[in-house]
PAZAKOL-989338 format. One record per residue (C-alpha): residue number from 1; chain; x, z, y. Coordinates in steps of 0.5 Angstrom, whole numbers, plus 500, padded with zeros to 3 digits. Layout:
BEGIN
<rec NUM, A, <X, Z, Y>>;
...
This chain:
BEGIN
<rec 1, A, <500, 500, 500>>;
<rec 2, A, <502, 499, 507>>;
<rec 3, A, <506, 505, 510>>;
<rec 4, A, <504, 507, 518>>;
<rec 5, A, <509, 503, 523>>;
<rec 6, A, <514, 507, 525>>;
<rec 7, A, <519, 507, 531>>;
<rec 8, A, <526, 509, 530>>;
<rec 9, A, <529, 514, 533>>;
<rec 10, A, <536, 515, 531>>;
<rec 11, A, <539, 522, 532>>;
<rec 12, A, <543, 527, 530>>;
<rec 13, A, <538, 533, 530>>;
<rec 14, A, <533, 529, 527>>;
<rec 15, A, <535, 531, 520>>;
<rec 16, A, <530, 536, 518>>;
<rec 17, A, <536, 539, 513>>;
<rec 18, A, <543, 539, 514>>;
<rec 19, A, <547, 544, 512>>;
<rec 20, A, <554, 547, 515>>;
<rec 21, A, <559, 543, 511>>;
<rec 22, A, <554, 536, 512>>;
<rec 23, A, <554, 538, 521>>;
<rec 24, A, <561, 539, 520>>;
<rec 25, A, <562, 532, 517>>;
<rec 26, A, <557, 530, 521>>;
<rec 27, A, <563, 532, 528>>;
<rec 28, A, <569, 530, 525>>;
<rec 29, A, <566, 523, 524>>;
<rec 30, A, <562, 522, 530>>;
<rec 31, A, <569, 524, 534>>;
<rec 32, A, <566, 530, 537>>;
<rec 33, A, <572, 533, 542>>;
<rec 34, A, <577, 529, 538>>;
<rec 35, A, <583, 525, 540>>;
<rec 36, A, <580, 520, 534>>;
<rec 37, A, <580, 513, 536>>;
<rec 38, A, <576, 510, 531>>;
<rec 39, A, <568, 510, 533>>;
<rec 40, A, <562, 511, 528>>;
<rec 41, A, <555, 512, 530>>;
<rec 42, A, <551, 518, 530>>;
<rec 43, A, <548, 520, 523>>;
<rec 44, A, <541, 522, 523>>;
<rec 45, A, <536, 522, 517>>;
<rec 46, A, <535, 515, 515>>;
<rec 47, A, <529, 517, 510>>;
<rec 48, A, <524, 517, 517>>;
<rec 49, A, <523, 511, 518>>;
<rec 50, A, <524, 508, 510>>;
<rec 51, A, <519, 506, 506>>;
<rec 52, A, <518, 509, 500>>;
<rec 53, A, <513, 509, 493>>;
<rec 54, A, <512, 513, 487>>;
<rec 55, A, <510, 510, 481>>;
<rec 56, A, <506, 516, 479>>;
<rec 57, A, <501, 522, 484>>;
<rec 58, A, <497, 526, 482>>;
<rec 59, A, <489, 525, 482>>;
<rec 60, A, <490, 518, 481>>;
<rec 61, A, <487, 515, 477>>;
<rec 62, A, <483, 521, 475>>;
<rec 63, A, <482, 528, 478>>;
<rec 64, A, <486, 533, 475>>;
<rec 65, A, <487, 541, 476>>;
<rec 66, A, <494, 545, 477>>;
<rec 67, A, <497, 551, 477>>;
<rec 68, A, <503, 553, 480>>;
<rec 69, A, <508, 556, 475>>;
<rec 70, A, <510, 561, 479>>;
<rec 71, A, <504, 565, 478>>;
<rec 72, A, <504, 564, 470>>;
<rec 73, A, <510, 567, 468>>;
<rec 74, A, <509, 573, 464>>;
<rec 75, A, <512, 580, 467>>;
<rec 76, A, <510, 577, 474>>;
<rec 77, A, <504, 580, 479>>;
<rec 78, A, <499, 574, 480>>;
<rec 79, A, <498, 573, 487>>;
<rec 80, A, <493, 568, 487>>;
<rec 81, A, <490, 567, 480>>;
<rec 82, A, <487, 560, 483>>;
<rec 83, A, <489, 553, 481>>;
<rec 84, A, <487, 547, 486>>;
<rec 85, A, <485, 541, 485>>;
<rec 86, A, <488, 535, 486>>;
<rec 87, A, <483, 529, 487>>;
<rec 88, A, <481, 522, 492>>;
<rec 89, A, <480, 528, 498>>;
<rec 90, A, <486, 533, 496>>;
<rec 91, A, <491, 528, 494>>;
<rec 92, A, <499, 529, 495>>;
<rec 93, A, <502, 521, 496>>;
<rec 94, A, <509, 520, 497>>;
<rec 95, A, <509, 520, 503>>;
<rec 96, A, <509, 526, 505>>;
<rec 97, A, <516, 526, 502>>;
<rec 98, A, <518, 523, 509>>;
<rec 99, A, <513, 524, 514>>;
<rec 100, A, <516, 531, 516>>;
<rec 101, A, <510, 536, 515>>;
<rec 102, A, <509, 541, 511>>;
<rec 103, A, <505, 537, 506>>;
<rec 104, A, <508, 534, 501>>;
<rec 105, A, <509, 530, 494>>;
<rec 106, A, <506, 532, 487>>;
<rec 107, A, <505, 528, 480>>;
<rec 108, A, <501, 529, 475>>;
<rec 109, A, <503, 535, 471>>;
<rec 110, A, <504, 534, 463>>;
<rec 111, A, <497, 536, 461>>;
<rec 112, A, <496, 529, 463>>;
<rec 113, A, <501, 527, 457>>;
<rec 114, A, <509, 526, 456>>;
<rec 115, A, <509, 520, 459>>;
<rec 116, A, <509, 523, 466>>;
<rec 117, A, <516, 527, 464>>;
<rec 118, A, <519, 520, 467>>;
<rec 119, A, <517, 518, 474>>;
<rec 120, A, <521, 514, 479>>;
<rec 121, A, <521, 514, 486>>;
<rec 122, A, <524, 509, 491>>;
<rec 123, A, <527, 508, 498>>;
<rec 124, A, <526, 501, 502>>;
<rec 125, A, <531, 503, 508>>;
<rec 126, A, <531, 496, 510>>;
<rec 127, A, <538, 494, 512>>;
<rec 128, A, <545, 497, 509>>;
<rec 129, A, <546, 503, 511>>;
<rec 130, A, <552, 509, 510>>;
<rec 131, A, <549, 514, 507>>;
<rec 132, A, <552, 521, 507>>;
<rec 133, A, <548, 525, 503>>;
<rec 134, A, <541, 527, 501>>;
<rec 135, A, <537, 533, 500>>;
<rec 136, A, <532, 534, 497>>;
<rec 137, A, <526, 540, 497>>;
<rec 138, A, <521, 542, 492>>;
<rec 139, A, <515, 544, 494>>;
<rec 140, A, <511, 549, 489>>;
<rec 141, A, <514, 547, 483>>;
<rec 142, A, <521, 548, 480>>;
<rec 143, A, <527, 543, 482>>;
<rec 144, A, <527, 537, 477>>;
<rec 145, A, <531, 539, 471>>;
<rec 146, A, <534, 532, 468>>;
<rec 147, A, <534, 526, 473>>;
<rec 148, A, <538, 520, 477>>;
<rec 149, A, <540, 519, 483>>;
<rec 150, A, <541, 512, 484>>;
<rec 151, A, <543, 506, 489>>;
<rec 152, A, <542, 499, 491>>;
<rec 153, A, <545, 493, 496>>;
<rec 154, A, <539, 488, 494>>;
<rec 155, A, <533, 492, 490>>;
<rec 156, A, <534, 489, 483>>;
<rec 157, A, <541, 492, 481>>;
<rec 158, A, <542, 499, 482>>;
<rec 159, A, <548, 504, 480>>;
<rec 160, A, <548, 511, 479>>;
<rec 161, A, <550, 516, 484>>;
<rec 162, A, <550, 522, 481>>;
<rec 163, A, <547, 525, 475>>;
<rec 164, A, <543, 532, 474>>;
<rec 165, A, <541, 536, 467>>;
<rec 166, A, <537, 542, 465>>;
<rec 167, A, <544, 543, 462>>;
<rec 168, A, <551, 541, 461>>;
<rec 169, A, <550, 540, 454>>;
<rec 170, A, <544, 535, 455>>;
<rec 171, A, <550, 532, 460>>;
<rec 172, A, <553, 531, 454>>;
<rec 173, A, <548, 528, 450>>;
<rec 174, A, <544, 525, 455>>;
<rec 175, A, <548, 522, 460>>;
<rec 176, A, <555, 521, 455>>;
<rec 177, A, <558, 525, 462>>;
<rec 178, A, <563, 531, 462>>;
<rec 179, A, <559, 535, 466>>;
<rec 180, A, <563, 539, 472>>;
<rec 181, A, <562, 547, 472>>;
<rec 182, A, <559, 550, 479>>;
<rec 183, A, <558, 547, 485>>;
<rec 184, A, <560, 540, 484>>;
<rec 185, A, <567, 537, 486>>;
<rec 186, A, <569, 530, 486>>;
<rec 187, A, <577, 527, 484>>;
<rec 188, A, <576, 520, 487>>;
<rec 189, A, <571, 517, 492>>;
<rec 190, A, <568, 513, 487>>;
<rec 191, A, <567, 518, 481>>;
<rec 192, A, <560, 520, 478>>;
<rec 193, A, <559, 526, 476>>;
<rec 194, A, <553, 530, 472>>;
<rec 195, A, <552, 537, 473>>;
<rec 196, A, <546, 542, 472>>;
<rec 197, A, <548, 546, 478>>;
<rec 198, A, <542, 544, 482>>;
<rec 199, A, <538, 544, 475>>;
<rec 200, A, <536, 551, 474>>;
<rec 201, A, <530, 554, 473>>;
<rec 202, A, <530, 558, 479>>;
<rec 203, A, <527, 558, 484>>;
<rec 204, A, <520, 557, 482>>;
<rec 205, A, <519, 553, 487>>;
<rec 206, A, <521, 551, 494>>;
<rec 207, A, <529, 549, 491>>;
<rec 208, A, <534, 545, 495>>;
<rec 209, A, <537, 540, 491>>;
<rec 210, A, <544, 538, 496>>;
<rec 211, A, <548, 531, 494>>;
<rec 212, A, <553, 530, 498>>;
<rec 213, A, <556, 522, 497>>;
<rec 214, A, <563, 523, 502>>;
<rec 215, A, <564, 531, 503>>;
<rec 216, A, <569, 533, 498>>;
<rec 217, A, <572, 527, 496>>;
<rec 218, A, <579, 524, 498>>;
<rec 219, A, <577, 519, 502>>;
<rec 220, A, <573, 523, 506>>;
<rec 221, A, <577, 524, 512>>;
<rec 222, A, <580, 518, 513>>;
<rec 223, A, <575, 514, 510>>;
<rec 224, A, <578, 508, 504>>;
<rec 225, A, <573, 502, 502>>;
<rec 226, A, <572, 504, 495>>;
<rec 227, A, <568, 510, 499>>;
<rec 228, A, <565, 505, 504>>;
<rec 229, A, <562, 501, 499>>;
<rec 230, A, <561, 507, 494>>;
<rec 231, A, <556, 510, 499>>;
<rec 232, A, <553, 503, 502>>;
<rec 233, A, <546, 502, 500>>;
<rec 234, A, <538, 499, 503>>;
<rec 235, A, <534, 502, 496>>;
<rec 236, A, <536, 510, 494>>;
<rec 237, A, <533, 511, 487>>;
<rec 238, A, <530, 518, 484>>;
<rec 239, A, <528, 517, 477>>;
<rec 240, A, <526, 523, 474>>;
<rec 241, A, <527, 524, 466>>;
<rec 242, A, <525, 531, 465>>;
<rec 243, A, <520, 536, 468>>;
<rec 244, A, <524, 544, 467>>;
<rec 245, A, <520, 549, 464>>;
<rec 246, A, <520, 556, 462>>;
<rec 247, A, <525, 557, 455>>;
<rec 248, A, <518, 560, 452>>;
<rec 249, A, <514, 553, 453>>;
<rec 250, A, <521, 550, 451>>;
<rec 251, A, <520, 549, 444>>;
<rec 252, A, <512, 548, 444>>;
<rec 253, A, <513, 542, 449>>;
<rec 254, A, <518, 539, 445>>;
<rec 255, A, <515, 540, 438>>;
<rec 256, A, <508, 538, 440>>;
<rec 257, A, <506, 532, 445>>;
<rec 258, A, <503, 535, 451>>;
<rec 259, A, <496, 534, 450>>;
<rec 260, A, <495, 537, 444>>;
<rec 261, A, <498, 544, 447>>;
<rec 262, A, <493, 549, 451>>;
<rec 263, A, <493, 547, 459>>;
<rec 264, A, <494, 553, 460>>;
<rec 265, A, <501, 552, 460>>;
<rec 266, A, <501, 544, 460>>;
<rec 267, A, <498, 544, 467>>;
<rec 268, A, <503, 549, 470>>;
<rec 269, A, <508, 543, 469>>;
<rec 270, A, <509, 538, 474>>;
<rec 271, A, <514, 534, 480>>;
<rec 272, A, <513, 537, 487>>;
<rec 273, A, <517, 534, 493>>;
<rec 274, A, <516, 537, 500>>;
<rec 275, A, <521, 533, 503>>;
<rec 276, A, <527, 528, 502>>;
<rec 277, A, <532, 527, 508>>;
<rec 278, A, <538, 522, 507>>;
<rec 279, A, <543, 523, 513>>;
<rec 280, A, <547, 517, 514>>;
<rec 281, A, <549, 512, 519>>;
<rec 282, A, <550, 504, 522>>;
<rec 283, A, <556, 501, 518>>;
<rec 284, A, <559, 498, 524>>;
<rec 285, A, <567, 500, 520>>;
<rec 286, A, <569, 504, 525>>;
<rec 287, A, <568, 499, 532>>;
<rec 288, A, <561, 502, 534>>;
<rec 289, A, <558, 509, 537>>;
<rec 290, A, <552, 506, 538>>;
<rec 291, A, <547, 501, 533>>;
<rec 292, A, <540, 500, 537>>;
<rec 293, A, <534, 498, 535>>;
<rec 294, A, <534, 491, 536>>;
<rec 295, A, <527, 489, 539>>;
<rec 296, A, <527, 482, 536>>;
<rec 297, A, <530, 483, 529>>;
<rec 298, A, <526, 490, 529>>;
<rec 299, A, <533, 493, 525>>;
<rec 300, A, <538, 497, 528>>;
<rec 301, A, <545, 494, 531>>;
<rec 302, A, <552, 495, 532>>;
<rec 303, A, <554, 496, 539>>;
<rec 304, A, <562, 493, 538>>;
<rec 305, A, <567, 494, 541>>;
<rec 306, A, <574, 493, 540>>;
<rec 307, A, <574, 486, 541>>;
<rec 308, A, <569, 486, 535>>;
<rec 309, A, <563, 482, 533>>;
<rec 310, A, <558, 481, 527>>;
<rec 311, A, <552, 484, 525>>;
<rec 312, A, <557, 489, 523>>;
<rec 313, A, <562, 489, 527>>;
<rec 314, A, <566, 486, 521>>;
<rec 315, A, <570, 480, 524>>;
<rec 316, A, <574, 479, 530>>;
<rec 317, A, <571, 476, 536>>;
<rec 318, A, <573, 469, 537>>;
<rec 319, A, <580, 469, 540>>;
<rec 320, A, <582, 475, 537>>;
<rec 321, A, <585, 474, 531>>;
<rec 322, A, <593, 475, 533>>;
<rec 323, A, <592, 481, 528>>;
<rec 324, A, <587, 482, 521>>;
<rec 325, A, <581, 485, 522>>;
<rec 326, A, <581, 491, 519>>;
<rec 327, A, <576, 497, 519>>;
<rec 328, A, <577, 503, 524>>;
<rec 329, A, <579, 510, 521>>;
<rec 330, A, <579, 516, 524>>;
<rec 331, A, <586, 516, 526>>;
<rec 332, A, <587, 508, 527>>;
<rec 333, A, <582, 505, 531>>;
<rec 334, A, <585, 497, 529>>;
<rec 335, A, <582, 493, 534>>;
<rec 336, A, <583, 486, 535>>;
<rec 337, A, <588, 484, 538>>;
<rec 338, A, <587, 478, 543>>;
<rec 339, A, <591, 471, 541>>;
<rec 340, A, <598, 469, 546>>;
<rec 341, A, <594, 461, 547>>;
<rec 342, A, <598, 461, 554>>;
<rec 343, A, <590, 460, 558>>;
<rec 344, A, <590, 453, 554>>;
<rec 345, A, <585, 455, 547>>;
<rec 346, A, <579, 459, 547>>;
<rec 347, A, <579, 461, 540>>;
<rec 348, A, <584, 462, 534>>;
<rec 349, A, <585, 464, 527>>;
<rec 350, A, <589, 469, 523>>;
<rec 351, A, <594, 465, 518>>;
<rec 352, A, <598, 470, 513>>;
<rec 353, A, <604, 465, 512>>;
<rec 354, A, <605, 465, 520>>;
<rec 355, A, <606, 472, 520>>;
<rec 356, A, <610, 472, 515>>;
<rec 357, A, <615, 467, 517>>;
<rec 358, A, <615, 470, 524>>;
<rec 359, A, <612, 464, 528>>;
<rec 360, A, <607, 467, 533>>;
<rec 361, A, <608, 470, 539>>;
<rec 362, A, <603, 475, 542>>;
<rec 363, A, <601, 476, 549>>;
<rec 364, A, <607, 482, 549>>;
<rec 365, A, <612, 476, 548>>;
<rec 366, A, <613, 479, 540>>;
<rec 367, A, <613, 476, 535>>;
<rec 368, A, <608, 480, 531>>;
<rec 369, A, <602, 477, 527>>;
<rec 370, A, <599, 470, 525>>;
<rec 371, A, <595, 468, 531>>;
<rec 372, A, <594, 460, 531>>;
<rec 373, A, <591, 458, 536>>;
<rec 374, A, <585, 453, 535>>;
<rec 375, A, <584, 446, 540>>;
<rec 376, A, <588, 446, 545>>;
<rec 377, A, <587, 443, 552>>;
<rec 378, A, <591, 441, 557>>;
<rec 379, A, <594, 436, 553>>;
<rec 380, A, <598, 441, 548>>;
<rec 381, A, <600, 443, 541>>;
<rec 382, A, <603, 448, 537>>;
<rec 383, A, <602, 456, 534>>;
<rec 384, A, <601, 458, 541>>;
<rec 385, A, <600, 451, 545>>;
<rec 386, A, <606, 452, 547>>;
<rec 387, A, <609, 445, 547>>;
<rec 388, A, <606, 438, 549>>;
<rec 389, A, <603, 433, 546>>;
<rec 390, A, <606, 426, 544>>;
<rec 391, A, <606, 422, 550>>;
<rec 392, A, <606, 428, 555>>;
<rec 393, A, <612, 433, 558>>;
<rec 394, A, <611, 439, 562>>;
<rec 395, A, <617, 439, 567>>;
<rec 396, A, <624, 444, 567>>;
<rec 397, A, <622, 448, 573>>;
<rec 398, A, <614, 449, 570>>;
<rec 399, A, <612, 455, 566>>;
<rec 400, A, <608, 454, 560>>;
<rec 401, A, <603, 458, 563>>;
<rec 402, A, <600, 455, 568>>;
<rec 403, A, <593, 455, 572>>;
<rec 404, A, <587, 451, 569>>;
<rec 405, A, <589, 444, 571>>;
<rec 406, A, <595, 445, 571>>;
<rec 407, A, <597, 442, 564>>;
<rec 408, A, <603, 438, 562>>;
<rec 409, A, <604, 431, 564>>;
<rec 410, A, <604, 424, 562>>;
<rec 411, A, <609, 421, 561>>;
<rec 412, A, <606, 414, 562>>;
<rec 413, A, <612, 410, 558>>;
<rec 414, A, <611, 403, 558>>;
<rec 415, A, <610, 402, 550>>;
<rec 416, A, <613, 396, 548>>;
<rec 417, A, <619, 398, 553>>;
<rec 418, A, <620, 405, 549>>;
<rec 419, A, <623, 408, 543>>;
<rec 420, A, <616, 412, 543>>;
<rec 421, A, <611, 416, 547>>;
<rec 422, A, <615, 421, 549>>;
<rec 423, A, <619, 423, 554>>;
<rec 424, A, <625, 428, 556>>;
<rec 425, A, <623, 436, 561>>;
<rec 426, A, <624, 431, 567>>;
<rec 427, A, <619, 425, 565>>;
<rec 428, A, <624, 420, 562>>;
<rec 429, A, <621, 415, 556>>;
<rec 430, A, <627, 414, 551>>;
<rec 431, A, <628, 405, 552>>;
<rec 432, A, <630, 400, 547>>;
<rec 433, A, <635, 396, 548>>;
<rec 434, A, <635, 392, 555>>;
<rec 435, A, <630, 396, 559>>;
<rec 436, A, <631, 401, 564>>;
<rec 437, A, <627, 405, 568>>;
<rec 438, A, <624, 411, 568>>;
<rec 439, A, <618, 410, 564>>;
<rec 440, A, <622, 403, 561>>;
<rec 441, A, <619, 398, 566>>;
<rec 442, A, <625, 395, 568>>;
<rec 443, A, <630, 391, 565>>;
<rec 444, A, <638, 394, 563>>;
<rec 445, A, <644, 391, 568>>;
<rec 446, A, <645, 385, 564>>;
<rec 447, A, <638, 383, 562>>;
<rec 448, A, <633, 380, 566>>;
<rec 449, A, <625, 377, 565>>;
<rec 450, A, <622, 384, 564>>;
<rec 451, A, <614, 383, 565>>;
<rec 452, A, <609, 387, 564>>;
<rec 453, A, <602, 385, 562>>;
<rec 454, A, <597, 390, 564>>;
<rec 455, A, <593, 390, 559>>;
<rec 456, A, <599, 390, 552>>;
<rec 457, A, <604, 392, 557>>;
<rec 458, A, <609, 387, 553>>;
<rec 459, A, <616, 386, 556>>;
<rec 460, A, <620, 379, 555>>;
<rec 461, A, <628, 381, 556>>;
<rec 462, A, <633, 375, 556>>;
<rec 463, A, <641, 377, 556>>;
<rec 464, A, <645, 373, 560>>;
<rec 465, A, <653, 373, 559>>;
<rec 466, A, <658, 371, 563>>;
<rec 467, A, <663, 376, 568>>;
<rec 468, A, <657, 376, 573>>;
<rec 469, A, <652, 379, 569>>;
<rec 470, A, <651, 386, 570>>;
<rec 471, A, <649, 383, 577>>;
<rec 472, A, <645, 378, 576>>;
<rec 473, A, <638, 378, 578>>;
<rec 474, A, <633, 382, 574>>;
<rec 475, A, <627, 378, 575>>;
<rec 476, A, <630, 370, 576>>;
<rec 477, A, <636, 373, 571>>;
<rec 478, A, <641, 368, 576>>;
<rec 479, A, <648, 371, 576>>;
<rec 480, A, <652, 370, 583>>;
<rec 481, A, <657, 364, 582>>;
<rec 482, A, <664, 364, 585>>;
<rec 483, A, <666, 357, 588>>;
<rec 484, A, <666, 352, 582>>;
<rec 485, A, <661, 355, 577>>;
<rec 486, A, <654, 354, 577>>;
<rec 487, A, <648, 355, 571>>;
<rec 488, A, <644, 361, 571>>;
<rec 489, A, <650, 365, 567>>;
<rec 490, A, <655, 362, 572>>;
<rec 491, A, <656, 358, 564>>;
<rec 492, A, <659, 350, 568>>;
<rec 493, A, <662, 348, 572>>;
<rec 494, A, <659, 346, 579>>;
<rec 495, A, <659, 338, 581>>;
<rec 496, A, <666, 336, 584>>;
<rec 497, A, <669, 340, 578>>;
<rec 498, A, <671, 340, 572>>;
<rec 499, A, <675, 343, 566>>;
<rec 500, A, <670, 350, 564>>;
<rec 501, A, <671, 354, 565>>;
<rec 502, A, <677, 353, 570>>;
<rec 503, A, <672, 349, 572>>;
<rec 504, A, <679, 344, 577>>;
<rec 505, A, <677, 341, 583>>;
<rec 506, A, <676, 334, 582>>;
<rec 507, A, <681, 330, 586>>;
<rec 508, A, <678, 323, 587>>;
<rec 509, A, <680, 316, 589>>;
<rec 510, A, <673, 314, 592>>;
<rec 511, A, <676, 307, 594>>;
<rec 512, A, <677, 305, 588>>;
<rec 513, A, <670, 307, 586>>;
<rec 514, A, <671, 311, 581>>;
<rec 515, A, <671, 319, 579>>;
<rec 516, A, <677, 320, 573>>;
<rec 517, A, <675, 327, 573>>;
<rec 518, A, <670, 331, 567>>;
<rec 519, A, <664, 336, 569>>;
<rec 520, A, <662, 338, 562>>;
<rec 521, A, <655, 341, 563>>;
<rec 522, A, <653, 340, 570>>;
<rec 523, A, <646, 340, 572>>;
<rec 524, A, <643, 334, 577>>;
<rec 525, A, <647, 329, 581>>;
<rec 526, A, <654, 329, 584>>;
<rec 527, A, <655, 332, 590>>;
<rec 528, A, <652, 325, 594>>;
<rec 529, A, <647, 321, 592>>;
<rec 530, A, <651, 316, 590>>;
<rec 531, A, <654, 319, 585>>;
<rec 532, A, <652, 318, 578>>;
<rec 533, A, <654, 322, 572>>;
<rec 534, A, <656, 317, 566>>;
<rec 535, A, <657, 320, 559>>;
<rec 536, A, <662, 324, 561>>;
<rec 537, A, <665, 321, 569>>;
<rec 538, A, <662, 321, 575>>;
<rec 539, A, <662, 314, 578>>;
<rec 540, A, <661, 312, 585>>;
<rec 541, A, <654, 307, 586>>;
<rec 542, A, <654, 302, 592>>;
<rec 543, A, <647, 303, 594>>;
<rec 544, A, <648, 295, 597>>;
């Protein structure tokens, strides 16, 4: 059936029950005037504000008549002779276990027959808490005699807490456990233990049943994940197994089935719960003092800090993962320490090998953690986008941190005139063979013919040879020829000479009408325009 709306109210104070050594628990963990730099919310009762069931009440189906056993034992003055009846108009439903009043929960008692020995009762906390402990108070009936306390993530897979036995034997033959004497004790954070402590006889009724899950266990001072995880749990379990009886009725109960004996005494045994409280609180892992109500989602939420996010506080805030996440303790509060992306990347990972090898720096200069910083703008790269892209340069006297905007600079080196894309501290494109420039956009001395085409940038270069060449002129590749020479490489002899390459004045006889002299390779006409180059000798025409 539908429980009543109820409101969250977490508090410190809103345990109805909580003993000197869960209050004491309750301090340390909180950090109440302690220099602790951890942070845990406060514990209030979790069992408020639970949804809760029974798979068994008494008056349902049938209404039936109970006695209180406290009045029916023999040698003890009977104060109130009376047995009430628990019928549609005077029903004790579960939730009276967790509603805070004085009312309170029953079964049906054995009379009803043996199958009422076995009952279960479930908590719906509805999310994941950190449980500590849970009391339970009988009302008018003695304190369970063999029972589990049991836990669930998930509601279908449950795992015991703790085990309770009339007696250590039945620990033994009941629960194959050794049972721990006394007061219970526990020697790992993960150990479930059987005890008969809170399974005796008296009180007759109103006993207390106190389970404490952290207190008393190694890990309770600083606490490990193995009791993390121990004491994590949505769905608390009871399952009931065996309702304590006086030793008289022992025998009589075992032999015969209960319907069969006098109601007398069968009627006078019964499950009587008033109260169930379960101290606990957000699990946040240490990076949380506060887990509100969360209006939309109508769960409660971690308040993160220490650069913690996650419904949970369970994993590093975007940018922070120069260091593992690790859950705060007591004495460490682990925060999440903020990558060294030089203001160039908003986000980061946490890479183990990277931190082995040495290879981030944090934002103190160290080389301390694994940081790898994830996109980085400005045209940048590498562990902590401390180097410059292919194509790009960041000049000597610049900082790598510099102002939004401020990012390396292109290089702008003319492709097809460059070895590559990239550039020295100062901007300068390594060239090939031929061009010069700073971003390889001119011929070498000894070249010429450099072009660009602004759209594949392509550079044609041609070498010129000769003694001159180193001045020749880089666009026409024309060398400046000493008197006698001519040809773009100064490689023939000018008109008037012969010989290359002493290249000799010619010494003429122009009377006789002809030229005894050799101009190998000369371009053009003679020096006039009666000149007429002839295989190998000039000769004179006679324009007549």
């Amino acid at each position: 059936s539908a429980l009543p709306e109820k409101s969250f109210q977490p508090s410190r104070t809103s345990c109805r029950v909580s003993p000197d050594e869960h209050t004491a628990w309750l301090t340390s963990v909180s950090g109440s005037g302690s220099g602790w730099v951890s942070l845990f919310p406060a514990i209030f009762n979790l069992a408020n504000n639970a949804e809760i069931s029974s798979n068994a009440t008494c008056g349902d189906p049938e209404p039936e008549v109970y006695c209180k056993l406290v009045e029916h034992v023999p040698g003890r003055r009977i104060k109130n002779p009376h047995c009430p009846r628990c019928d549609a108009n005077s029903r004790h439903p579960i939730i009276n276990a967790i509603d805070g009043t004085n009312q309170w929960w029953q079964s049906p008692s054995i009379k009803n027959g043996r199958q009422f020995h076995w009952i279960t009762i479930t908590l719906d906390l509805n999310q994941i808490f950190q449980v500590a402990y849970i009391i339970i108070k009988a009302a008018n009936s003695p304190r369970p005699g063999n029972w589990i306390l049991e836990r669930s993530l998930d509601g279908v897979t449950f795992d015991p807490w703790q085990y309770y036995a009339i007696s250590d034997s039945e620990c033994l033959h009941r629960y194959n456990i050794t049972p721990r004497f006394g007061p219970p004790t526990y020697r790992s954070d993960t150990e479930v233990i059987c005890t008969s402590y809170y399974s005796r006889l008296n009180p007759l009724e109103h006993g207390e049943i106190h389970t404490s899950l952290i207190n008393g266990r190694p890990g309770a001072d600083d606490l490990t994940p193995d009791l993390l995880n121990f004491t994590s749990a949505r769905f608390i379990r009871v399952r009931l197994q065996r309702i304590r009886t006086l030793n008289a009725d022992l025998m009589t109960l075992s032999v015969h089935d209960p319907r069969d004996v006098d109601p007398i005494v069968t009627r006078r045994y019964y499950y009587s719960i008033k109260d169930i409280s379960v101290g606990g609180m957000c699990i946040c892992y240490g990076h949380a003092q506060s887990c509100p109500l969360d209006p939309v989602t109508k769960k409660l939420k971690c308040v993160c800090e220490h650069n913690t996010c996650g419904e949970n506080c369970n994993e590093c805030c975007p940018g922070y993962h120069q260091l593992p996440w690790q859950p705060g303790t007591l004495s460490e509060g682990n925060t999440c320490e903020k990558c060294n992306c030089h203001n160039k990347a908003s986000d980061c990972f946490y890479n183990q090998t990277i931190s082995d090898l040495g290879l981030s720096l944090n934002r103190h200069g160290v080389r301390r953690g694994g940081g790898v910083c994830i996109d980085c703008q400005q045209n940048t790269i590498g562990t902590n986008c401390e180097s410059c892209r292919d194509g790009y340069y960041r000049p000597a006297e610049v900082l790598v941190v510099l102002r939004p905007g401020r990012g390396c600079l292109p290089c702008s080196c003319i492709q097809s005139g460059s070895v590559s894309e990239s550039c020295d501290q100062d901007g300068r494109c390594h060239c090939t063979e031929g061009v010069a420039g700073d971003k390889c956009d001119r011929c070498s001395r000894g070249y010429y013919g450099c072009k660009v085409n602004s759209n594949t940038h392509t550079h044609t270069h041609t070498p010129v040879t000769g003694d001159s060449a180193s001045r020749c002129h880089l666009l026409s590749g024309q060398c400046p020829c000493r008197d006698g020479f001519s040809g773009r490489s100064c490689d023939r002899c000018a008109p008037g000479y012969y010989g290359y390459p002493a290249c000799s004045a010619c010494d003429c006889d122009l009377e006789s009408r002809q030229v005894n002299a050799t101009a190998e390779g000369v371009l053009g006409t003679g020096p006039g325009s009666d000149w007429v180059l002839i295989g190998s000798d000039w000769f004179f025409s006679d324009s007549d």
